[in-house]
N, C-alpha and C positions, 0 to 999 in steps of 0.2 A: 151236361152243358145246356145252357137255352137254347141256344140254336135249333138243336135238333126237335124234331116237329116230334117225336116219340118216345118214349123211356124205355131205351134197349137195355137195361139193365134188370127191369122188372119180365121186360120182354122174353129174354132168357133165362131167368129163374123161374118162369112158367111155361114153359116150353121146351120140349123134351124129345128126340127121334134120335137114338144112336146110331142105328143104322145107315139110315138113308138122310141123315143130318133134317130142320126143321121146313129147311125151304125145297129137299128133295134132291133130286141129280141134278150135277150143273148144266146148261144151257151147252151140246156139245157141237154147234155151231163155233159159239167161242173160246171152246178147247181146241177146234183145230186149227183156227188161228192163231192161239198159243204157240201150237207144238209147231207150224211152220216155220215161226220163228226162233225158236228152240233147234231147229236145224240148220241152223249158221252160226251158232255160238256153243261154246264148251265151258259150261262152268255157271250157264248164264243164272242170271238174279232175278227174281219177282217179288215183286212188291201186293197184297192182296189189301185193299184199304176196306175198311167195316168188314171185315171177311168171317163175321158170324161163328158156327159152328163147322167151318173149315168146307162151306162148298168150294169153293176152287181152289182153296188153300193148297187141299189135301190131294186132288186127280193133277197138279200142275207139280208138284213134289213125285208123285209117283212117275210125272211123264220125264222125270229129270233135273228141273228148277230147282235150286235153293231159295228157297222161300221165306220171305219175311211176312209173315199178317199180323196186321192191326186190329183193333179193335177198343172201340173205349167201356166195352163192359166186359170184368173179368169174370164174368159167369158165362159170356161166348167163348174165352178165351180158354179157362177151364170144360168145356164142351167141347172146344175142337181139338185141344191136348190127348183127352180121352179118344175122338172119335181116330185120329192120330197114331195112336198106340195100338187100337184093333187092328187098323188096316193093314199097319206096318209100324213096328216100332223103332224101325235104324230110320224114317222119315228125314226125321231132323229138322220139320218147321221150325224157326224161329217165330215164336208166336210173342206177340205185345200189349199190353193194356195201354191204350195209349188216344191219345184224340190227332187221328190228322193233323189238326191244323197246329197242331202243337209240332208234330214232325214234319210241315209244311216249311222250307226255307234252310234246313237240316242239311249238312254234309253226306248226302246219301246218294246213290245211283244204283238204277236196275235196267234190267234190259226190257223187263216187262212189266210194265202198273197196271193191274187189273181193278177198277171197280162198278162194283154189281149192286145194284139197288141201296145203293147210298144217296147219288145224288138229289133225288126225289125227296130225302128225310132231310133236308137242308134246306131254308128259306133261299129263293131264285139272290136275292142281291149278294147272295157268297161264292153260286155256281161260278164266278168268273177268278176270285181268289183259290178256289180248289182247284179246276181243270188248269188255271196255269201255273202254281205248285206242283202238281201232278209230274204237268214240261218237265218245271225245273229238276225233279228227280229220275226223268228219262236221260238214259243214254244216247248218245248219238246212235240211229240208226235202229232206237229202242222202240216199242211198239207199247201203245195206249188201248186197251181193250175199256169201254165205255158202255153201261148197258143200265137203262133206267127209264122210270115209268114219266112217260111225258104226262098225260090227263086220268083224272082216278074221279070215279062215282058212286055212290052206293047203291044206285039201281041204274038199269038199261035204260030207265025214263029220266034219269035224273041228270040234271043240270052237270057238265063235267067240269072239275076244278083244277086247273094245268098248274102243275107244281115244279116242271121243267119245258125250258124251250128248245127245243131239238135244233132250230136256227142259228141260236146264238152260240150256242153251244159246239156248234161244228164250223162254227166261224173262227174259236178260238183255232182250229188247228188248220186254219187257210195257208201258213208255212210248212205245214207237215204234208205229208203222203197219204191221203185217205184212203182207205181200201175197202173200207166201207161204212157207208152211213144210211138209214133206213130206217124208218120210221110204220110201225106197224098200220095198217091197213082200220082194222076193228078192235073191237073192245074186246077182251075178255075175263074170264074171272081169274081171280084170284085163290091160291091155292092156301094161305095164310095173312093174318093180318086181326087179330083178335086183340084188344085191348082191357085191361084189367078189369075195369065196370062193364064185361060180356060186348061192346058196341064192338060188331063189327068192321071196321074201314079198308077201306081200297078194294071192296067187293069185285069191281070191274074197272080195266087198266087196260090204257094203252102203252105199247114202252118203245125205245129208240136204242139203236145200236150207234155206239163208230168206233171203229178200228182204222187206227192210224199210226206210221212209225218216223222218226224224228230224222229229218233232216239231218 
């Protein structure tokens, strides 16, 4: 799609870590927000949107979640199938090729929408169409895990390019229950981010959390 600032589809057919998936353990700050909320529901639903090679897909399924991931490239989708089946194979992700904004407005509900380093790969005048599709797929009382790189540079000296506003962004859930919104301190690097012609990008990153549940 245009939109998206990168070609995750080339992205993931060169890019390869069975084990420990490409971008590594998920963030397990935002697993135990998860799972807190995971302890007032039975049965409950998660939603994982660009969920790659199944970082949070696959530890929110073992914590209990039926899980739906998205994904608009079927070579992350096939990666996280596979990584899926090692861990455990009665999982049961429901894994999708599919483009958000295409299941944006959809008869769907979850108890938990998770997305992790999506919204930074989206030009800023869509961030307000996605986080409130997002809403509209929350259930009442449902919980919004949100984690994305607010300003990106290729060096420590170099000019920062803010690719999300942390501001605006937590303005959308001024109705909702914040639980937390925070926005990192420093820069730091990046663990991946290698694009087809060898150029590195997002070398050093700043990113912003919010965790918030719906009214």
């Amino acid at each position: 799609m245009p939109y998206l600032e990168r070609d995750w589809r080339s992205f993931w057919r060169d890019n390869r870590e069975p084990e420990n998936g490409v971008y590594g353990p998920p963030n397990s700050e935002l697993l135990e927000c998860a799972r807190l909320s995971l302890d007032n529901r039975v049965g409950a639903l998660a939603l994982d949107v660009a969920s790659g090679d199944g970082r949070y897909a696959i530890p929110l399924a073992q914590m209990g979640y039926k899980v739906t991931a998205i994904d608009i490239s079927k070579e992350a989708i096939d990666r996280l199938n596979e990584r899926a089946t090692l861990a455990n194979p009665s999982l049961g992700i429901q894994a999708q090729e599919a483009d958000i904004f295409d299941i944006l407005g959809e008869k769907r509900s979850y108890d938990l929408v998770i997305c992790s380093g999506f919204i930074e790969e989206t030009p800023q005048p869509k961030h307000e169409e996605l986080v409130l599709g997002l809403q509209e797929l929350t259930n009442r009382s449902g919980i919004n895990i949100l984690r994305y790189v607010t300003e990106k540079k290729l060096s420590l000296d170099a000019e920062a390019e803010v690719v999300a506003n942390h501001t605006q962004l937590q303005s959308f859930y001024r109705n909702w229950n914040i639980v937390k919104s925070e926005i990192e301190t420093n820069f730091r690097q990046a663990k991946i981010g290698r694009e087809l012609n060898g150029i590195i990008v997002n070398r050093f990153f700043r990113a912003a959390t919010i965790v918030a549940t719906k009214k």
